[in-house]
FIKOLZA-1660 file (N, C-alpha, C; in steps of 0.1 Angstrom, whole numbers, plus 5000, padded with zeros to 4 digits):
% residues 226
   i   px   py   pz ch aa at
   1 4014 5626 0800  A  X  N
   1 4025 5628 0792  A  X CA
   1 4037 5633 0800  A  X  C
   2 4050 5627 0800  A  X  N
   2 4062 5630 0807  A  X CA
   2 4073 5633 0797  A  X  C
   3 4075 5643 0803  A  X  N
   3 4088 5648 0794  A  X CA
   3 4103 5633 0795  A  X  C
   4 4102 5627 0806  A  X  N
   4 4111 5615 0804  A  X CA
   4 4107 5605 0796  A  X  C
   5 4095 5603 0796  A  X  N
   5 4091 5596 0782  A  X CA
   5 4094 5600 0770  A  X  C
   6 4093 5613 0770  A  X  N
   6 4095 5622 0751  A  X CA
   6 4109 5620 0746  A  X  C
   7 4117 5622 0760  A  X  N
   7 4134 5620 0755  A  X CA
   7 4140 5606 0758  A  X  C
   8 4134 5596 0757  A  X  N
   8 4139 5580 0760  A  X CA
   8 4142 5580 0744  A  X  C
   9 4156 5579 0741  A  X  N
   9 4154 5575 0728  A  X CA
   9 4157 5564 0725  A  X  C
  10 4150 5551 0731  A  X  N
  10 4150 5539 0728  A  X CA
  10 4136 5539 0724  A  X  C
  11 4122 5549 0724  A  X  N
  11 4115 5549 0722  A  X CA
  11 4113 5553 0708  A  X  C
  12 4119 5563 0704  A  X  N
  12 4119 5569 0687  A  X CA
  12 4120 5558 0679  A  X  C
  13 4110 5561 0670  A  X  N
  13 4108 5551 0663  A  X CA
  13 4119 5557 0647  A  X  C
  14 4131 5550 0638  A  X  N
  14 4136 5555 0630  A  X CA
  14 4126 5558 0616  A  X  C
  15 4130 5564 0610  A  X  N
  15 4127 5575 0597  A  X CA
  15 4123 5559 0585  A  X  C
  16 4112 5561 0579  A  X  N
  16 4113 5548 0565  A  X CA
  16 4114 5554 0558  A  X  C
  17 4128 5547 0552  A  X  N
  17 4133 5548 0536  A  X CA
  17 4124 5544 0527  A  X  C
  18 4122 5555 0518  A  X  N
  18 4112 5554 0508  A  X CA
  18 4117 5540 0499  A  X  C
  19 4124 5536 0501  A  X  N
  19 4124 5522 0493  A  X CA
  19 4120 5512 0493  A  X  C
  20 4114 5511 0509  A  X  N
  20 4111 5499 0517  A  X CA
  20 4098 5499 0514  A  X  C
  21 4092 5512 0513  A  X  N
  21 4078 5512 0516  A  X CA
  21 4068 5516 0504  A  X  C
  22 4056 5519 0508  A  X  N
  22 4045 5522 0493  A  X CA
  22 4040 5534 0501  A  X  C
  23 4036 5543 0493  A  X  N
  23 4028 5552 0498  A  X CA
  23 4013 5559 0493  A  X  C
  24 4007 5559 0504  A  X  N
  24 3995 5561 0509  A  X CA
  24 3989 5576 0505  A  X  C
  25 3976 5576 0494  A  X  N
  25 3977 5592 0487  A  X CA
  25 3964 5593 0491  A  X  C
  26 3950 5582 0493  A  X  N
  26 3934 5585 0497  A  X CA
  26 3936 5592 0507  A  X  C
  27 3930 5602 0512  A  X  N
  27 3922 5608 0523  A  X CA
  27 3913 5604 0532  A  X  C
  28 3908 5594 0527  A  X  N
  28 3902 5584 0538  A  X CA
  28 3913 5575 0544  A  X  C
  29 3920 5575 0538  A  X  N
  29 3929 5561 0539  A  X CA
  29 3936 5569 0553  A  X  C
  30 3945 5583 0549  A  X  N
  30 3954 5587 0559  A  X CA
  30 3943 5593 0571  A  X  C
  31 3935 5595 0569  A  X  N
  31 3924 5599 0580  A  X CA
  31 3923 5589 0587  A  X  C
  32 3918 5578 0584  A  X  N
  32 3914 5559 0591  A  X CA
  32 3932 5561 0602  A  X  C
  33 3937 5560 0592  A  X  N
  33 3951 5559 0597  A  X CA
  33 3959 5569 0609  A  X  C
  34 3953 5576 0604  A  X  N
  34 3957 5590 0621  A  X CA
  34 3946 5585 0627  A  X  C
  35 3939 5587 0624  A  X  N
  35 3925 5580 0636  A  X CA
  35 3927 5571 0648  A  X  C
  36 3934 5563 0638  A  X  N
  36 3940 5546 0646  A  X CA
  36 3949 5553 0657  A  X  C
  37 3958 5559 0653  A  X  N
  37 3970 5563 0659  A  X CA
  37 3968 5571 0675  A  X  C
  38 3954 5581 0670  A  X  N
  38 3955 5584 0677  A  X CA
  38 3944 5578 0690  A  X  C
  39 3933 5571 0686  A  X  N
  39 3927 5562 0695  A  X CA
  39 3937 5551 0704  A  X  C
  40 3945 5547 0698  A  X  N
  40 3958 5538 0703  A  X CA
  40 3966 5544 0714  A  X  C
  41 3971 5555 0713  A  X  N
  41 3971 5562 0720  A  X CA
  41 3989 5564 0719  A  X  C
  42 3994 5556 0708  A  X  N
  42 4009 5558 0700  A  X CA
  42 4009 5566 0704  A  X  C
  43 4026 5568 0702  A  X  N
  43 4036 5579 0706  A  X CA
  43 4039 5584 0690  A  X  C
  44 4043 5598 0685  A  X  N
  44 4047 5600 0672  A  X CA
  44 4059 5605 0675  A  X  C
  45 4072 5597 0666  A  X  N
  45 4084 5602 0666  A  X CA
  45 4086 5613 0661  A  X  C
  46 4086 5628 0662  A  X  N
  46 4093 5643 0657  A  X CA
  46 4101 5642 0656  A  X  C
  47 4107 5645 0643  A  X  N
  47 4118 5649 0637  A  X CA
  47 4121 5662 0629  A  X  C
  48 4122 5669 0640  A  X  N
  48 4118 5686 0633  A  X CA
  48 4130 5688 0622  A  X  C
  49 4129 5699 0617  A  X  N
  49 4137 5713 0610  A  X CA
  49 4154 5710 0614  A  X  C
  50 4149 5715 0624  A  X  N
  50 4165 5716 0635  A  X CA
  50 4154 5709 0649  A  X  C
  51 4175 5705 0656  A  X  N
  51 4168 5700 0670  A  X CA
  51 4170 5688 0667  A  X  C
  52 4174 5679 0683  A  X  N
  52 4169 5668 0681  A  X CA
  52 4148 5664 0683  A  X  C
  53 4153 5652 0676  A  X  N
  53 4138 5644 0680  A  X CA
  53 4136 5642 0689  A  X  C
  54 4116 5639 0691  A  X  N
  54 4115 5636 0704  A  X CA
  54 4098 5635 0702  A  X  C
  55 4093 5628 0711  A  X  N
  55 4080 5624 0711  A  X CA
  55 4067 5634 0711  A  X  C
  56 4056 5630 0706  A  X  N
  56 4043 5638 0710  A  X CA
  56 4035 5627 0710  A  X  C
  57 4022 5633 0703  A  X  N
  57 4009 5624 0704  A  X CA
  57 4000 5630 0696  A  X  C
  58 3992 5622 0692  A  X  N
  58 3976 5632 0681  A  X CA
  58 3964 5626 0696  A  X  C
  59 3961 5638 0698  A  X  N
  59 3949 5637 0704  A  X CA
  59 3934 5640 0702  A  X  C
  60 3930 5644 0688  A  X  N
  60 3921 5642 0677  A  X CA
  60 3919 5642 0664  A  X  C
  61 3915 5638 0661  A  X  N
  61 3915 5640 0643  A  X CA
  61 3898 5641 0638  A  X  C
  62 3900 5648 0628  A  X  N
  62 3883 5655 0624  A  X CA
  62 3888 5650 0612  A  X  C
  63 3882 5637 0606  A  X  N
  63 3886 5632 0586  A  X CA
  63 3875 5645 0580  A  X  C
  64 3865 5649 0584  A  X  N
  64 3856 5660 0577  A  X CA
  64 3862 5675 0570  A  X  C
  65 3872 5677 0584  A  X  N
  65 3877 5690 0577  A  X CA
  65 3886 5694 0565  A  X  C
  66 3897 5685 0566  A  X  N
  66 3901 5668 0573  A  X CA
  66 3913 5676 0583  A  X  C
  67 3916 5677 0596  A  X  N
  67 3927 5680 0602  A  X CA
  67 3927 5673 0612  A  X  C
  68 3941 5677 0620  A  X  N
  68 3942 5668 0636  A  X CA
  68 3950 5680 0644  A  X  C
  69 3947 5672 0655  A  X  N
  69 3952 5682 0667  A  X CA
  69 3966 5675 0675  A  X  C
  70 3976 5681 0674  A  X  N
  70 3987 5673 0678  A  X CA
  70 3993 5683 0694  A  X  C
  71 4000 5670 0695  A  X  N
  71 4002 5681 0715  A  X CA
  71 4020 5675 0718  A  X  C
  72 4023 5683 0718  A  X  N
  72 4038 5685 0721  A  X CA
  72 4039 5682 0735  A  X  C
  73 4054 5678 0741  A  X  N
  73 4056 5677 0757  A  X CA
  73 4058 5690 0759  A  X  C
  74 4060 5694 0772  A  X  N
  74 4060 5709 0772  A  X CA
  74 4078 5714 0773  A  X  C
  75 4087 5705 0773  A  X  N
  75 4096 5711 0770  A  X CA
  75 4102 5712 0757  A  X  C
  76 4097 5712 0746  A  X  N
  76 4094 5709 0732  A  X CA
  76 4087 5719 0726  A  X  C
  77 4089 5726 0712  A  X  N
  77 4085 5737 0705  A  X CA
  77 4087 5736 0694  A  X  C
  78 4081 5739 0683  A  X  N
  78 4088 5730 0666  A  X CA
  78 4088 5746 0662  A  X  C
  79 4104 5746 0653  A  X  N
  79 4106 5756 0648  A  X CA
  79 4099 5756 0635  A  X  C
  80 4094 5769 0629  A  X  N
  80 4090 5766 0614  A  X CA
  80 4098 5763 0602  A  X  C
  81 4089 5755 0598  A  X  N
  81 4098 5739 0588  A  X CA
  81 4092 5732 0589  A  X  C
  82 4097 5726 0578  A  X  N
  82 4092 5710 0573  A  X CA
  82 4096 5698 0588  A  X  C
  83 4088 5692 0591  A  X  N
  83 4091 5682 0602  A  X CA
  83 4084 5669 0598  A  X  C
  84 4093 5659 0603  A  X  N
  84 4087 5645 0598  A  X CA
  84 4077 5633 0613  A  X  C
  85 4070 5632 0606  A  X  N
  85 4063 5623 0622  A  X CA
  85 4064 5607 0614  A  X  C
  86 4066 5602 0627  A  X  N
  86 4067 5585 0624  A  X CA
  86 4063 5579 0635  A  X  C
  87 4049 5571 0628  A  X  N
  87 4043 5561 0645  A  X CA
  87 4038 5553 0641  A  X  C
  88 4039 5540 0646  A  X  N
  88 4034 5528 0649  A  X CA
  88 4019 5527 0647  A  X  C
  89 4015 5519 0638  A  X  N
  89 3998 5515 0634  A  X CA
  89 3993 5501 0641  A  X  C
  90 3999 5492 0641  A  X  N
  90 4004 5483 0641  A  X CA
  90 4007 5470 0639  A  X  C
  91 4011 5461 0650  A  X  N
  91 4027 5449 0648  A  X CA
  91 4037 5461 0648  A  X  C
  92 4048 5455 0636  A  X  N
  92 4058 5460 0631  A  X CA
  92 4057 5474 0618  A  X  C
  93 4042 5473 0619  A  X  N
  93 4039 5485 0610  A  X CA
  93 4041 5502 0610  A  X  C
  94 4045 5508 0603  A  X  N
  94 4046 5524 0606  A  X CA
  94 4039 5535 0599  A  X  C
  95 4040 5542 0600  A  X  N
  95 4033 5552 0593  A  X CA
  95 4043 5567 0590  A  X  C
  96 4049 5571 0581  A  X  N
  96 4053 5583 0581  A  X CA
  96 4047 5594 0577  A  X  C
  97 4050 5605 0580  A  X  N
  97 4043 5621 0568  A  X CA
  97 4048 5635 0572  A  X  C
  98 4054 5640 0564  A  X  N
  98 4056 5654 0565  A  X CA
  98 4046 5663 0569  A  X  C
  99 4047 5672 0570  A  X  N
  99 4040 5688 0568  A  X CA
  99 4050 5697 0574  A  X  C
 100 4047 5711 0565  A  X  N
 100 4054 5719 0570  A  X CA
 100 4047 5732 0569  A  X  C
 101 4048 5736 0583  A  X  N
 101 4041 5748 0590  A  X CA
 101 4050 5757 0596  A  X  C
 102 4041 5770 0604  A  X  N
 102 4048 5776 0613  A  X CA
 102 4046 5769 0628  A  X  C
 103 4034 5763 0631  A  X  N
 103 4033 5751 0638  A  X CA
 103 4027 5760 0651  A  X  C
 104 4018 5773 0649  A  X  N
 104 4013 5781 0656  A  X CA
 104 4000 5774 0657  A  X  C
 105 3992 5771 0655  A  X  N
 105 3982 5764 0656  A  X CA
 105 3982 5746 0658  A  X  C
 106 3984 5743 0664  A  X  N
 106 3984 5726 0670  A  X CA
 106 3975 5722 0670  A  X  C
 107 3963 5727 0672  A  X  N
 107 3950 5717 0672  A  X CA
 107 3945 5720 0654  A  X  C
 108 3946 5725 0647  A  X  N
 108 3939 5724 0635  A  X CA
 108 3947 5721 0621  A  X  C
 109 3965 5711 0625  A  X  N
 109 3972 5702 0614  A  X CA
 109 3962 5700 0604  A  X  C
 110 3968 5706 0593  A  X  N
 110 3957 5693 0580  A  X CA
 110 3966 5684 0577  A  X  C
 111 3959 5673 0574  A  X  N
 111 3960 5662 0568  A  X CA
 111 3973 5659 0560  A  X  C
 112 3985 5654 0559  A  X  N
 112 3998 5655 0547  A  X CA
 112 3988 5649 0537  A  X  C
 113 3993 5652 0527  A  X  N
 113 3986 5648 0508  A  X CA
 113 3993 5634 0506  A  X  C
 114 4002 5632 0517  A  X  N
 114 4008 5616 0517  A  X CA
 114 4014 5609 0528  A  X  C
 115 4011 5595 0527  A  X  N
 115 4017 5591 0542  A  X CA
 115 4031 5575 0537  A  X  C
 116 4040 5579 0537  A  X  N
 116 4047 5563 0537  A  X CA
 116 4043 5555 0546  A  X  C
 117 4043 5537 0544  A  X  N
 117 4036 5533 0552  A  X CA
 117 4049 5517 0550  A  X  C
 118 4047 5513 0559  A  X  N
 118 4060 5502 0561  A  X CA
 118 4055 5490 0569  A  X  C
 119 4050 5481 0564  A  X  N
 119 4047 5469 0570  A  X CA
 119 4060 5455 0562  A  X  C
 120 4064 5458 0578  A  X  N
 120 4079 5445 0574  A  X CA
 120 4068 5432 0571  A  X  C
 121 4060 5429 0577  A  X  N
 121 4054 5416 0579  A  X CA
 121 4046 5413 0563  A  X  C
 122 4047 5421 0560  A  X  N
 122 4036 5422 0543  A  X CA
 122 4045 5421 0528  A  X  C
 123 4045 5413 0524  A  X  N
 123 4050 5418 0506  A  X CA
 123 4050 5430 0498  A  X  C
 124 4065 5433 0494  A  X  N
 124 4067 5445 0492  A  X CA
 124 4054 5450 0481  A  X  C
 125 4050 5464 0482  A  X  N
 125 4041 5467 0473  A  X CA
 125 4045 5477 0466  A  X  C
 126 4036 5484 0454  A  X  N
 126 4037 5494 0449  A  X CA
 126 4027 5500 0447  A  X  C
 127 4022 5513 0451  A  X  N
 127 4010 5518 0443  A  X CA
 127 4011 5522 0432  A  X  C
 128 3997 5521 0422  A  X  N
 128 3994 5519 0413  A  X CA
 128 3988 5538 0412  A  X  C
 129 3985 5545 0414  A  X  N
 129 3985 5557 0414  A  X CA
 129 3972 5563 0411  A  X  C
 130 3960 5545 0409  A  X  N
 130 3946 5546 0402  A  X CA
 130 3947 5554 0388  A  X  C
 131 3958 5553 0381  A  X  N
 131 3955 5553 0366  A  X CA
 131 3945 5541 0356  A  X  C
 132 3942 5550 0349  A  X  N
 132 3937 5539 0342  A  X CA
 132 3939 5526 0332  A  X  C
 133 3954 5531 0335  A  X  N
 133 3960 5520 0331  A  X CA
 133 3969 5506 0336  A  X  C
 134 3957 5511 0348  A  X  N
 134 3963 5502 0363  A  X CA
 134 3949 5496 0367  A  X  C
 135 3945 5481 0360  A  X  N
 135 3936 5478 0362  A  X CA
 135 3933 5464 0362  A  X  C
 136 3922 5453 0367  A  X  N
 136 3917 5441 0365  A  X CA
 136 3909 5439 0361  A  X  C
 137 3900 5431 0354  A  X  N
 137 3892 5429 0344  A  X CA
 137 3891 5413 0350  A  X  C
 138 3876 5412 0353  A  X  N
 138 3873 5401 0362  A  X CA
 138 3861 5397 0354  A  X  C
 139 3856 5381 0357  A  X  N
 139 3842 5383 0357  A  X CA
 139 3833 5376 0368  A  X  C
 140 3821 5384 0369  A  X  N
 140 3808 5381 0375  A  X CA
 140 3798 5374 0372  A  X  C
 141 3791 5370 0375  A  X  N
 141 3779 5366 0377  A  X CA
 141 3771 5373 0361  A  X  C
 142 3770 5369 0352  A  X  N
 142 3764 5376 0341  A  X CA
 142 3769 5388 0337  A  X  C
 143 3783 5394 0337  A  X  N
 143 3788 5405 0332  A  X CA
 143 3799 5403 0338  A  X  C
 144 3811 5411 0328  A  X  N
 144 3821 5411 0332  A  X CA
 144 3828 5428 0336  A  X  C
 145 3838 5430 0342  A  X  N
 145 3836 5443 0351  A  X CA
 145 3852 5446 0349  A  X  C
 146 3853 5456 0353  A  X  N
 146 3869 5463 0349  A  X CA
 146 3871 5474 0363  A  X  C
 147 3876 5468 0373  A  X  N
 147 3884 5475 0386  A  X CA
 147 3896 5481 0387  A  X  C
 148 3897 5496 0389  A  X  N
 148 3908 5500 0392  A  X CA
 148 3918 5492 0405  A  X  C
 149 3931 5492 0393  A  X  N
 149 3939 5484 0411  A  X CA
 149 3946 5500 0419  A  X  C
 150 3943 5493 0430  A  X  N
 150 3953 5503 0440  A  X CA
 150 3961 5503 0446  A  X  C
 151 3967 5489 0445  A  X  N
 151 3980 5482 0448  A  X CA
 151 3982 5473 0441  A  X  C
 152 3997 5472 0440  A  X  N
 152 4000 5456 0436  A  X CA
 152 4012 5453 0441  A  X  C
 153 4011 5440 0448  A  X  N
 153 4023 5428 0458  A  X CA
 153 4026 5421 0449  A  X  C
 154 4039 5413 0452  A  X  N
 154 4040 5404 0454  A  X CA
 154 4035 5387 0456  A  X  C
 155 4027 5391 0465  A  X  N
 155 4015 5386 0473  A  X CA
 155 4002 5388 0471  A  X  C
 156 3997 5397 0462  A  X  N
 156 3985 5399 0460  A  X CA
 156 3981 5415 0459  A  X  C
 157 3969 5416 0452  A  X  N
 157 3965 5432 0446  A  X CA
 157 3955 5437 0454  A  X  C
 158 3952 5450 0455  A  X  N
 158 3938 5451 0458  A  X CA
 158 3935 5461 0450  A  X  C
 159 3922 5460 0450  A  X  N
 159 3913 5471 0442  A  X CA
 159 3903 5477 0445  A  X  C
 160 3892 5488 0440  A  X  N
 160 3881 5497 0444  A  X CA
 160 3870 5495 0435  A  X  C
 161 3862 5491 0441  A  X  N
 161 3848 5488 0435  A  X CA
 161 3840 5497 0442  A  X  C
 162 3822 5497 0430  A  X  N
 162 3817 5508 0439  A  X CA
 162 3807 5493 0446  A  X  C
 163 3799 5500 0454  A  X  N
 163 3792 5490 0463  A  X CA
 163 3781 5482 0456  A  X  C
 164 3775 5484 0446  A  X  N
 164 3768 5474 0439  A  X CA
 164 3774 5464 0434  A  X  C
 165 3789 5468 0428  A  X  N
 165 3796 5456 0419  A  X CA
 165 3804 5446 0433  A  X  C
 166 3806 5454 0444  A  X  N
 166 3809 5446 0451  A  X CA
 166 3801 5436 0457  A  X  C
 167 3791 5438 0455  A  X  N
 167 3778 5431 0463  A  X CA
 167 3778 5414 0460  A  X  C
 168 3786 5416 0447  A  X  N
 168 3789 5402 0437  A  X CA
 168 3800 5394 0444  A  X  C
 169 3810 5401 0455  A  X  N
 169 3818 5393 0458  A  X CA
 169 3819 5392 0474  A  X  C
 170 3826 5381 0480  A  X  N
 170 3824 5375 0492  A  X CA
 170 3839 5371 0493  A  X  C
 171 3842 5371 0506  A  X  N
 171 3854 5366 0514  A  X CA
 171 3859 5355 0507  A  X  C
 172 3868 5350 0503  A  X  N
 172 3872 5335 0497  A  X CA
 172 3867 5329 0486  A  X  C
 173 3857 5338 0480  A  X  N
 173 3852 5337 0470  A  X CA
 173 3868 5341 0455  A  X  C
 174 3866 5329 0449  A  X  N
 174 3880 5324 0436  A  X CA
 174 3873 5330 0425  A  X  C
 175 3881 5337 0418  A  X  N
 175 3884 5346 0408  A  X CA
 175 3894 5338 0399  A  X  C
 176 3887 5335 0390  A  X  N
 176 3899 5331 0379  A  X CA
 176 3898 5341 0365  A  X  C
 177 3911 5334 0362  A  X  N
 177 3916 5341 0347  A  X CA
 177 3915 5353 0351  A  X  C
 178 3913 5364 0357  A  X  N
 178 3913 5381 0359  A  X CA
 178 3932 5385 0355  A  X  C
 179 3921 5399 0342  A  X  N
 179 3935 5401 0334  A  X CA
 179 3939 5413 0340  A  X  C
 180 3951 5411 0345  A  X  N
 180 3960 5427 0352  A  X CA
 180 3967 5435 0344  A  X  C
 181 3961 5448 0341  A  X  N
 181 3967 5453 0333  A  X CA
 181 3982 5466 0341  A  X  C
 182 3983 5461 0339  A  X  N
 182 3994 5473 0345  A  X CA
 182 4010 5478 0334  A  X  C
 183 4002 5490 0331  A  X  N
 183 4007 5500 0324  A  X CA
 183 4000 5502 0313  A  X  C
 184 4004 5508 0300  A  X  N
 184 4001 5509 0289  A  X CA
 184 3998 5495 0278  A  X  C
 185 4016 5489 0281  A  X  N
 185 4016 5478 0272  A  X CA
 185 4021 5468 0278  A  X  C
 186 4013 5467 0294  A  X  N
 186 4019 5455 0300  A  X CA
 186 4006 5442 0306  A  X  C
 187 4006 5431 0308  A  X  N
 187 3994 5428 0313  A  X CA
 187 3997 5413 0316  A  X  C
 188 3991 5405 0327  A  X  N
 188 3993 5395 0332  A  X CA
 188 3980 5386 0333  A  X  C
 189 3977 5374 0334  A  X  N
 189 3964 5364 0339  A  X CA
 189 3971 5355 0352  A  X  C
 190 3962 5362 0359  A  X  N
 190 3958 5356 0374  A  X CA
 190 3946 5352 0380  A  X  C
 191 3945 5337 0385  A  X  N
 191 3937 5336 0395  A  X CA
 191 3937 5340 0409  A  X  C
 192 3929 5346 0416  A  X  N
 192 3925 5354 0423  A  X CA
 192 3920 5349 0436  A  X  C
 193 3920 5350 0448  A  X  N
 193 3910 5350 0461  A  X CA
 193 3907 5360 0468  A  X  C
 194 3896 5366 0469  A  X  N
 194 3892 5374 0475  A  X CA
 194 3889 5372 0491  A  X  C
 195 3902 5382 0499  A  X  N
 195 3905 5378 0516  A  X CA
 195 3904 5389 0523  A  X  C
 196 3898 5402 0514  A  X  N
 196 3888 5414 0522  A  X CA
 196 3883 5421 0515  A  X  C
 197 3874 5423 0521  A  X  N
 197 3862 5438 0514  A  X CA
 197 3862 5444 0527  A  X  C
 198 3867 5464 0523  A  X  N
 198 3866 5472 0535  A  X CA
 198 3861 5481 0525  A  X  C
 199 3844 5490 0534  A  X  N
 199 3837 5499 0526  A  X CA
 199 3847 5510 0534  A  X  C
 200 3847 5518 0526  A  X  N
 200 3851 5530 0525  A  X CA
 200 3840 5540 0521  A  X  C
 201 3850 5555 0524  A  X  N
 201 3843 5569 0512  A  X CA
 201 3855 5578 0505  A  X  C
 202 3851 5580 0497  A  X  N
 202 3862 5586 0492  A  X CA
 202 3857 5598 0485  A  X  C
 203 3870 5611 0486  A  X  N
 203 3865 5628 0485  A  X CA
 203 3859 5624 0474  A  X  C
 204 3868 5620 0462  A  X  N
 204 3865 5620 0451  A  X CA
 204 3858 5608 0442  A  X  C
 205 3855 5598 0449  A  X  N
 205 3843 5588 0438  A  X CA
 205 3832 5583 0448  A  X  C
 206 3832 5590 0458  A  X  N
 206 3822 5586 0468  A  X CA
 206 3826 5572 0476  A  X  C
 207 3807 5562 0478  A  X  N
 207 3811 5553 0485  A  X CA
 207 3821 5544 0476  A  X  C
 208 3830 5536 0482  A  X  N
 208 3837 5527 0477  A  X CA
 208 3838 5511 0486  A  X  C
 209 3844 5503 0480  A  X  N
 209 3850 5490 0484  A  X CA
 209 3859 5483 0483  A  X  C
 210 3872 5485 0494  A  X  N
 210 3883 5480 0486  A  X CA
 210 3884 5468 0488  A  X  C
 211 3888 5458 0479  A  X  N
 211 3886 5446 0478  A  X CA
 211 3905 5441 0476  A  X  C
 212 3906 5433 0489  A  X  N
 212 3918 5425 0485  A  X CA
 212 3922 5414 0486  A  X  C
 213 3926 5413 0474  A  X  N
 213 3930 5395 0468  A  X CA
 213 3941 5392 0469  A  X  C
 214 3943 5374 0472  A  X  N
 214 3959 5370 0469  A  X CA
 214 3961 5361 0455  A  X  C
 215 3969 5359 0456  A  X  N
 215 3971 5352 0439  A  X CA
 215 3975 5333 0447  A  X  C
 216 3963 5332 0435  A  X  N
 216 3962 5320 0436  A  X CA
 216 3972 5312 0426  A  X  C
 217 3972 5313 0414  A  X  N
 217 3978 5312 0403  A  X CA
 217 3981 5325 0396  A  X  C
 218 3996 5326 0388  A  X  N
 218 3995 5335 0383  A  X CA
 218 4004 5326 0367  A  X  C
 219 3998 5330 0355  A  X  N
 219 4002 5325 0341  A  X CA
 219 4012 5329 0338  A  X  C
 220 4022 5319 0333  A  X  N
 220 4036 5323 0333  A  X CA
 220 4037 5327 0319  A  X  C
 221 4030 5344 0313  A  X  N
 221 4029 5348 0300  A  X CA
 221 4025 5360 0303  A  X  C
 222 4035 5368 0298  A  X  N
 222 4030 5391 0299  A  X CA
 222 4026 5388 0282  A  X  C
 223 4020 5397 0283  A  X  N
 223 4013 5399 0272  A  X CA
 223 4019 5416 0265  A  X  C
 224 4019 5420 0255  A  X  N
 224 4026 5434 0254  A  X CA
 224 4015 5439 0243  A  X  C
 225 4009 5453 0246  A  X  N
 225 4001 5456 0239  A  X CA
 225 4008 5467 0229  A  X  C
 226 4005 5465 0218  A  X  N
 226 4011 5480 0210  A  X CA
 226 4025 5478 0207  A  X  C
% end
């Protein structure tokens, strides 16, 4: 680590406008995601309180506790306050997240409760917040099944299954007619391909599977309930 590195500011990576981007609330998810960052061995843009910005790095993350250990250049010191970090996951992808500490402790950061996340190469998304009124309704193999969505594109949704219901589905495996409901009194019919299954865990529903589809067809008819 070189302090001429920290202050190149062709290296700082700029701040994402919450407009551009969707944001990231699982704890698995922002754990996977510092993980990456910091096996990669990315640089994280600081954007403290006061001060200009300037580089550091995560040099471990524990998803169990859930915290990380972050390491400043040595001519660098973060006043207490809110400070923003912004780093590269990757391609063109980013990652943002606050916390705000007295920043006496560097190796035991917990986790932000949220991370903005900015992929220019991807269709804009939104999260769905895992309400229950944010949902797909598919069918299987001898029963029909009702998945929370966790996104929804442009480009295609994904969703959380637990590991038995997922067991039904396969890479490229076509999903037709699945009804999207999203909101109270809103809802769509789409055909579906399924172009990942990633197991996960999650604090709160245990093992999971998020499953994500593109839209093959989508029915030009909303439906309005109520």
């Amino acid at each position: 680590m070189t302090d001429s590195l920290s202050l190149a500011p062709a290296a700082l990576l700029e701040r994402i406008a919450l407009a551009n981007a969707h944001t990231m609330r699982d704890a698995f998810d922002i754990g996977a995601a510092l993980t990456a960052v910091a096996a990669s061995g990315a640089m994280l843009s600081v954007y403290p309180a006061a001060g200009a910005p300037f580089l550091a790095h995560i040099a471990s993350v524990d998803p169990a506790a859930p915290r990380f250990a972050l390491v400043l250049p040595a001519a660098h010191a973060l006043a207490p306050g809110r400070a923003t970090f912004v780093a590269p996951v990757s391609g063109d992808a980013r990652l943002q997240f606050e916390l705000d500490s007295d920043w006496r402790d560097l190796a035991t950061l917990p986790f932000p409760g949220s991370c903005l996340v900015l992929d220019r190469r991807a269709q804009p998304r939104a999260d769905t917040a895992l309400v229950d009124h944010f949902t797909a309704r598919l069918s299987l193999p001898q029963r029909e099944v009702e998945l929370p969505l966790c996104d929804f594109a442009t480009g295609g949704i994904g969703m959380h299954a637990q590991p038995h219901t997922a067991a039904a589905l396969h890479v490229g495996q076509k999903l037709t007619k699945v009804r999207l409901q999203l909101g109270p009194a809103l809802s769509i019919v789409a055909d579906l391909e399924v172009r990942m299954l990633r197991p996960f865990r999650s604090y709160l529903l245990g093992e999971q599977v998020q499953v994500g589809c593109r839209y093959d067809r989508i029915e030009m008819e909303l439906h309005s309930r109520g």
